[in-house]
N, C-alpha and C positions, 0 to 999 in steps of 0.2 A: 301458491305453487313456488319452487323453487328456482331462483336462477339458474341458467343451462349455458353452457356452454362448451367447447372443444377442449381449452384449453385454460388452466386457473393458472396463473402465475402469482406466489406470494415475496414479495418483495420490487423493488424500484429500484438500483443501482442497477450499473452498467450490464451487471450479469444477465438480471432479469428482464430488462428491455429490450437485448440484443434476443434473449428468448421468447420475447415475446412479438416484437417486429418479427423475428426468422417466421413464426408459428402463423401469424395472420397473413402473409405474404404467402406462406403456402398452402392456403387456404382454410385452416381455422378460423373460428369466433375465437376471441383475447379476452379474457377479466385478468388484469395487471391488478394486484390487490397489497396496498402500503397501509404499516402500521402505522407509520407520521404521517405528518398533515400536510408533509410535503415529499414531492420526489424525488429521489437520485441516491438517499442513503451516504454511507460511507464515499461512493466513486464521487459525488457530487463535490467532499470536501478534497479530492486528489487533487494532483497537477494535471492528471489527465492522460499521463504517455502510457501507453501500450507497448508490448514487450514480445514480438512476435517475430519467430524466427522464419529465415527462407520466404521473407514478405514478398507483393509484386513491386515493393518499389526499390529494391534494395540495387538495381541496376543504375537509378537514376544515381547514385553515391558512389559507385564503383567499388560497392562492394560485392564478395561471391559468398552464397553461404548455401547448404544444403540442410534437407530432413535429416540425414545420418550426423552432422556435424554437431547440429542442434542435439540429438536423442543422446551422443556420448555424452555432450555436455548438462545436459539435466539428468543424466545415470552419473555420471560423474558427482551432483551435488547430492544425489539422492542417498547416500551412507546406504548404500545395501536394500533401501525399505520403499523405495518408490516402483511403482507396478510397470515393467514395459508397453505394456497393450494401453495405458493412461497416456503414458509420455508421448508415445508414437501417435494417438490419436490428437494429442494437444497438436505436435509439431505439425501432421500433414493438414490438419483443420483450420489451421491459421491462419494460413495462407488465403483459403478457401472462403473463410469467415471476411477476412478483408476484402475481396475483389467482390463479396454477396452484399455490403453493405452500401462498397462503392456504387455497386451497379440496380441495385434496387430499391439502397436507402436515401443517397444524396446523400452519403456519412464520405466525407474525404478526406484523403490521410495525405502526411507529407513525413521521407523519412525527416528523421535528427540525426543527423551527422556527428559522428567522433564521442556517442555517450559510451566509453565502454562494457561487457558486462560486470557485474558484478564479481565474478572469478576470474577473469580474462584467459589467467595462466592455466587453468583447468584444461583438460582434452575437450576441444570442441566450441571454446570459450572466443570471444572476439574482441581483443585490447584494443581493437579501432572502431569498435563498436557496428551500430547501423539496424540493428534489433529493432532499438524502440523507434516509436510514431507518435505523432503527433496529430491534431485536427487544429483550423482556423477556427477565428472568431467566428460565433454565431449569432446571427441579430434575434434577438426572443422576438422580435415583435409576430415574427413567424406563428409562433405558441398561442396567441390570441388569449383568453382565458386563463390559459397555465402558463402565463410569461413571468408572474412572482409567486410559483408554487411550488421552484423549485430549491431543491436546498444550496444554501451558502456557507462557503469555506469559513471558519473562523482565523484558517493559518494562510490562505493563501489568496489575492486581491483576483475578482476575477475577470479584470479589465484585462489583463495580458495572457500570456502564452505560455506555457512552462520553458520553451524555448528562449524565452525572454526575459529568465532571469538566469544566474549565477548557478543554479539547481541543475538546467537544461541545456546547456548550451556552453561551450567551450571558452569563449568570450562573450560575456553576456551584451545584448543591442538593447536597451530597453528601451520603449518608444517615449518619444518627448511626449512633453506635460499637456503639449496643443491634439499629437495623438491620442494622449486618454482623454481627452475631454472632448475630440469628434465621438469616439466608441462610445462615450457615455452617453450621448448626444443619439447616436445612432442605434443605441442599445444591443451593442455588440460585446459579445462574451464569452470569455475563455476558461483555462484550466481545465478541471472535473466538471462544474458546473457550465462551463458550454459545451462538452461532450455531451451530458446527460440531456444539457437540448437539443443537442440535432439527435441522439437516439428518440430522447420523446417525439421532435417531431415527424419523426419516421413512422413510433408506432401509432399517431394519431393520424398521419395520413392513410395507413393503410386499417384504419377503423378500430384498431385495438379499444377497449375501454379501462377506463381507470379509477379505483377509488382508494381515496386518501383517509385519514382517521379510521383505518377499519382491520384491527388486528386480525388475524386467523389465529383462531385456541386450537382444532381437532382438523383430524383428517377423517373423510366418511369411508368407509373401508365395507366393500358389500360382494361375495365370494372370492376373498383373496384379491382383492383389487381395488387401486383406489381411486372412488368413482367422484370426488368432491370436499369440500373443505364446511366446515362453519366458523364465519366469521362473524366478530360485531363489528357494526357500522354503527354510524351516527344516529340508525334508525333501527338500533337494537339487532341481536343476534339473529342470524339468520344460516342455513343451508346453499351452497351454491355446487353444481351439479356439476361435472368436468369431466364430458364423454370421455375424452381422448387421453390425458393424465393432468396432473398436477405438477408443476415446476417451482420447486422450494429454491428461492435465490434471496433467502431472508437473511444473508449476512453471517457474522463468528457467534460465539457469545463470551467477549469478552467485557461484557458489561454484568455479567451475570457471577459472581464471588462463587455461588458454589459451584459452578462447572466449572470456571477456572480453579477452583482448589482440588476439586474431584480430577480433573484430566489434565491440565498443563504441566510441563514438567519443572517450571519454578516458576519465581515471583515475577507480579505482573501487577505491578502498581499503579498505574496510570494509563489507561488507553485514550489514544487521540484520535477513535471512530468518534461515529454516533453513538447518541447513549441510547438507541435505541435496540443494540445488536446484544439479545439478551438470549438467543440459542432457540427463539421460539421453533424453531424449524425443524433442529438437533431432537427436541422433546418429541415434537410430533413423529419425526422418523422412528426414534426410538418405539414409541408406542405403537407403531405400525411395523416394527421388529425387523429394523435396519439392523446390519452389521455397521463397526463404526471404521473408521479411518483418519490416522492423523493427527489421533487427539491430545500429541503434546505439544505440538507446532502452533507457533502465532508472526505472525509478521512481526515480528522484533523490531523497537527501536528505542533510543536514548531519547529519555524526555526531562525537558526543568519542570519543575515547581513552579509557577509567578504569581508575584503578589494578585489578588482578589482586583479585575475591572482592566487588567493588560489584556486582555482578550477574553470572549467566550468561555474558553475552557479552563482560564489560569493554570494554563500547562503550555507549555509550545517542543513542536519535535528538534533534537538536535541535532542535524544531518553535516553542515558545514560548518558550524562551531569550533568543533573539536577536531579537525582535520586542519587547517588552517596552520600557517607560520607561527612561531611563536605562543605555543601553545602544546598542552597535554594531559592524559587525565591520570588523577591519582586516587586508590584507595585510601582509607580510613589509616591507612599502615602510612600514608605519605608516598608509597611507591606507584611506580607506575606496572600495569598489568594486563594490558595489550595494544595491538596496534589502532592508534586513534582514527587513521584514516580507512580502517576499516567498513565493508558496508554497514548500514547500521542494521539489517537482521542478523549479521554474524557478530553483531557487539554483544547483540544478549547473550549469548553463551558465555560470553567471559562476565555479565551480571551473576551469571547462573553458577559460578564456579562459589563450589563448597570449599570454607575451611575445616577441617575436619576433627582440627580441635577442641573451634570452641563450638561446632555445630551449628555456625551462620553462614551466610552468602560473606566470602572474602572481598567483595569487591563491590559492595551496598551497604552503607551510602558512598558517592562516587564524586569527584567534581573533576571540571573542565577548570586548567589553574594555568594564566596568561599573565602578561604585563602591560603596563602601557602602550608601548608601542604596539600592542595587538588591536587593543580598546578604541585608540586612535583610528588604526585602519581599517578595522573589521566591523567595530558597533559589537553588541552582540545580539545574538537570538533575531539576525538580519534588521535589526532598528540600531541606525546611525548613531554613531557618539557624538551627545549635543555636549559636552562639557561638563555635562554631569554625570558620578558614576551610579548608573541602573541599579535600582531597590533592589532587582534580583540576583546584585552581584554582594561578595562578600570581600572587600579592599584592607589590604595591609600595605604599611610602606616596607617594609620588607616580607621575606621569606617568612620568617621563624615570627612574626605578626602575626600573618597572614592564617600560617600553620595552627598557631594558639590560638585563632578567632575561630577555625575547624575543629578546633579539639585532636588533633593530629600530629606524633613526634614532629616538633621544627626542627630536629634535628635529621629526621629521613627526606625529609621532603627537601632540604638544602641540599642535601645530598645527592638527590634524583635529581632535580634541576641541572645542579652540576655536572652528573654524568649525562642528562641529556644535550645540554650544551658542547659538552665534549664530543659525542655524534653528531652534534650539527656540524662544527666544526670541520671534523673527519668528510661528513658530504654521506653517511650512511646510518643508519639505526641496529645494531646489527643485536640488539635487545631482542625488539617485534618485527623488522623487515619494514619498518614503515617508509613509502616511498620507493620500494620496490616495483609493485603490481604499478600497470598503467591506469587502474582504477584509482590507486592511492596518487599517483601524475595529477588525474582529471579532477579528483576536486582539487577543496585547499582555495589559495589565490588564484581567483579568477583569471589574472591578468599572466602569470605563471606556470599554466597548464603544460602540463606534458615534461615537464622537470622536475627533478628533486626538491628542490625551493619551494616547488607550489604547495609542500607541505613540510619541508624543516624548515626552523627558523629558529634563533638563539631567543629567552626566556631569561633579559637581563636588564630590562628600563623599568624601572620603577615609577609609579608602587603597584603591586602585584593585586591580581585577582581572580575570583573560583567563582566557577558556576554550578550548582550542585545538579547532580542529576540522579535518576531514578530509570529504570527500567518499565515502558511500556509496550503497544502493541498497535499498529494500523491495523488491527482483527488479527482473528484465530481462522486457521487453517481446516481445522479438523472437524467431522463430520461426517454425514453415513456415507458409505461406501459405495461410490459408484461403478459402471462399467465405462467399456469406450463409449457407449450412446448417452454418457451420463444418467443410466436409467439408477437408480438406488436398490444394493444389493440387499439380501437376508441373510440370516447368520447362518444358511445351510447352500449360501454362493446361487441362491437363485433370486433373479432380478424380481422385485416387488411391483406389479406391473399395474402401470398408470400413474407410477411415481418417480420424480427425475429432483437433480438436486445441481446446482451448481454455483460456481463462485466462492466466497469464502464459505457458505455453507457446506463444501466439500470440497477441497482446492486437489488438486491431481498433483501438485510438483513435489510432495514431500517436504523434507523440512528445507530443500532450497529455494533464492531467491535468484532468479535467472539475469536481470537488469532492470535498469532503471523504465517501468510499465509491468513489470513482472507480476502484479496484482490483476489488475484489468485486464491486459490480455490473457490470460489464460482463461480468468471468469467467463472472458464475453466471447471466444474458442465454444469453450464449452456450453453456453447459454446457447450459441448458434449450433451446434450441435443437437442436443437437447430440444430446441424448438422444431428441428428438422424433422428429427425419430418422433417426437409426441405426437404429428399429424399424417408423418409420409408413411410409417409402419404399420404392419399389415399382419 
């Protein structure tokens, strides 16, 4: 006989958990069903911040912010293509979703102070930020069983707090050496991966069930409605039954080559998810005759190349690299081609820009090209300058070295130098605006926040260096088409009932990125939503 239950949830990141806590709290049975062997997905390797507007804590910061301030401001990034009835449900659910986890999950949030969002100067946008959230350490020991089963960051340590580093925080506190070694001691743990512990431990107090190694291939589909899944487990394929619906929180698929060639709208060479997010979900909906949504959008960001055994992925993301003093990136031409302090989903567009000459990507391949004085102060790719210059960097004593170890005019690239020097100089960029936005303020030099300096700097101590970079993706965006209740639509606009989809498996924001948590909060909005409608509708 088959397993039976109210509610199938396929995937484990923040999306699916939050959908699947809301769903057993409101009195459903839970099968949470992961295709790894461990929990939490993509959200596990995050920092962890959540990106929710009109929150209840946003008084404790003295900040003011509204549902209409927020919905201009995600119509605003949405280029025309993002749904009202999505955005408005994101915004007033947020709030909702926070104060439901507080008070039923033991999930407790603290704002972050002063992160701006990622547009600021948009209608609606907040250059003093106060959006994004944070959670404290969580001691696993709570987890009993699943206390190392859940996933681990390869980019990010998960002894601290995203608030505690340089990433989160306006001047970063990072705790002494005697504090990480109580936490470790006490097995206290942050980032993505202690989010996804206090949601697991939520949904195992409130009886959810969970199994790990156990993909879902089909959805069971029995008069227009879909009443269950078959998955393989470790104990061979089987049927599982899901009165009430199915909740697809399986992640992008940017791990999967042909759906990225088939729907994204350029190149997408390196993602820094799991390599597990291969669109399992996307297919399934498709086959069960989803309308789609979204499908050229990815969470965009600049990523290196690194040598084979620097980390896990031999990749690492470039978020504060290239924003920094003393520093800027250049095409293959030597020139430079947008503003570096840019957030990094809005870099990929300038990846994406066609020369139409010669019929390539004008601005791939790319590097981040610094001096000493940057090397000294900055380290790169967030690992200290021990005195030696990093395999992953490429060193000339001069420019026009440097340039010919690129394969790049030394004659343009001295020249860009130059004229960038000359706008540091002047105290302005008036090329790309960079150091305009309050966003381009907050990164840069930690210590510098909120000024010009925190991201110009003159590019003139020798000897010089590039860091090459490539265009990848924290996941894909796009996915079937939901409504407000996150249910998944069909290509003739009627909801496919018993089937809901959330997170990056279907992201509601269009191709913006709202601020810093703009991933997670929106997923685990809508995961909380989605959990509600699967067992409270009628």
């Amino acid at each position: 006989m088959a397993d039976e239950y109210d509610v199938v949830v396929l995937g484990s990141g923040a999306a699916g958990l939050t959908a699947a806590f809301t769903a057993a709290r409101e009195g459903g049975t839970v099968l949470v069903v992961e295709k790894n062997d461990r929990i939490g997905g993509t959200s596990a390797w995050s920092g962890g911040h959540l990106w929710v507007p009109d929150h209840p804590h946003l008084a404790a910061i003295g900040v003011e912010d509204s549902a209409e301030e927020a919905i201009a401001y995600l119509t605003a990034l949405g280029r025309g293509v993002v749904e009202e009835p999505l955005v408005r449900a994101l915004v007033e659910a947020g709030p909702r979703m926070i104060a439901y986890l507080e008070r039923h999950g033991s999930v407790e949030f603290f704002p972050v102070p002063g992160l701006p969002d990622y547009h600021p100067e948009l209608p609606g946008g907040k250059p003093g930020g106060g959006r994004t959230l944070g959670t404290d350490l969580f001691c696993f020991d709570a987890l009993g069983d699943w206390q190392d089963r859940v996933e681990q960051s390869p980019y990010y340590p998960y002894d601290l707090r995203m608030d505690e580093t340089p990433l989160g925080r306006a001047v970063p506190q990072p705790p002494t050496e005697e504090e990480r070694a109580r936490r470790a001691a006490a097995n206290e743990r942050g980032m993505g991966h202690g989010l996804v512990g206090l949601l697991l431990a939520a949904c195992l107090r409130e009886g959810v069930r969970l199994e790990t190694a156990t993909p879902a291939r089909e959805l069971v589909i029995s008069g227009g409605r879909v009443t269950g899944v078959v998955v393989d487990g470790p104990g061979g394929g089987r049927a599982v039954t899901a009165r009430r619906g199915v909740v697809l929180a399986t992640g992008g698929f940017e791990w999967n080559p042909e759906l990225c060639a088939t729907f994204l709208r350029g190149r997408m060479q390196m993602p820094v998810s799991i390599p597990t997010n291969t669109g399992d979900g996307l297919v399934m909906a498709m086959r069960a005759g989803a309308a789609l949504q979204n499908m050229r959008e990815a969470w965009w960001i600049p990523v290196a190349p690194l040598p084979s055994g620097v980390n896990a992925m031999d990749r690492d993301m470039i978020n504060g690299d290239r924003t920094r003093p003393r520093s800027i990136m250049v095409n293959r031409a030597g020139r430079r081609f947008t503003n570096e302090a840019a957030n990094y989903n809005a870099i990929g567009g300038a990846f994406h820009q066609e020369d139409v000459n010669s019929f390539d990507y004008a601005n791939l391949p790319a590097w981040v090209v610094f001096d000493h004085g940057y090397l000294t102060r900055y380290g790169s790719t967030n690992r200290p300058y021990d005195g030696q210059t990093p395999p992953w960097l490429t060193e000339g004593a001069t420019l026009a070295e440097l340039a010919g170890r690129l394969g790049i005019p030394a004659g343009a690239l001295e020249a860009t130098v130059a004229r960038w020097n000359g706008h540091v100089a002047a105290g302005a960029d008036p090329d790309f605006g960079r150091g305009e936005s309050a966003h381009d303020r907050w990164w840069g030099d930690p210590y510098r926040k909120g000024t010009v300096e925190a991201t110009l700097g003159p590019i003139d101590e020798p000897p010089f260096y590039a860091l090459e970079l490539t265009v990848g993706a924290l996941g894909t965006k796009g996915g079937p088409k939901v409504d407000a209740h996150a249910r998944v639509i069909d290509l003739d606009g009627r909801p496919i009932e018993g089937l809901y989809a959330v997170g990056n498996a279907s992201s509601p924001t269009g191709p913006g990125y709202g601020g810093p948590g703009g991933t997670l909060g929106p997923g685990m909005t809508f995961g909380w939503i989605a959990g509600r409608h699967v067992v409270t509708a009628r």
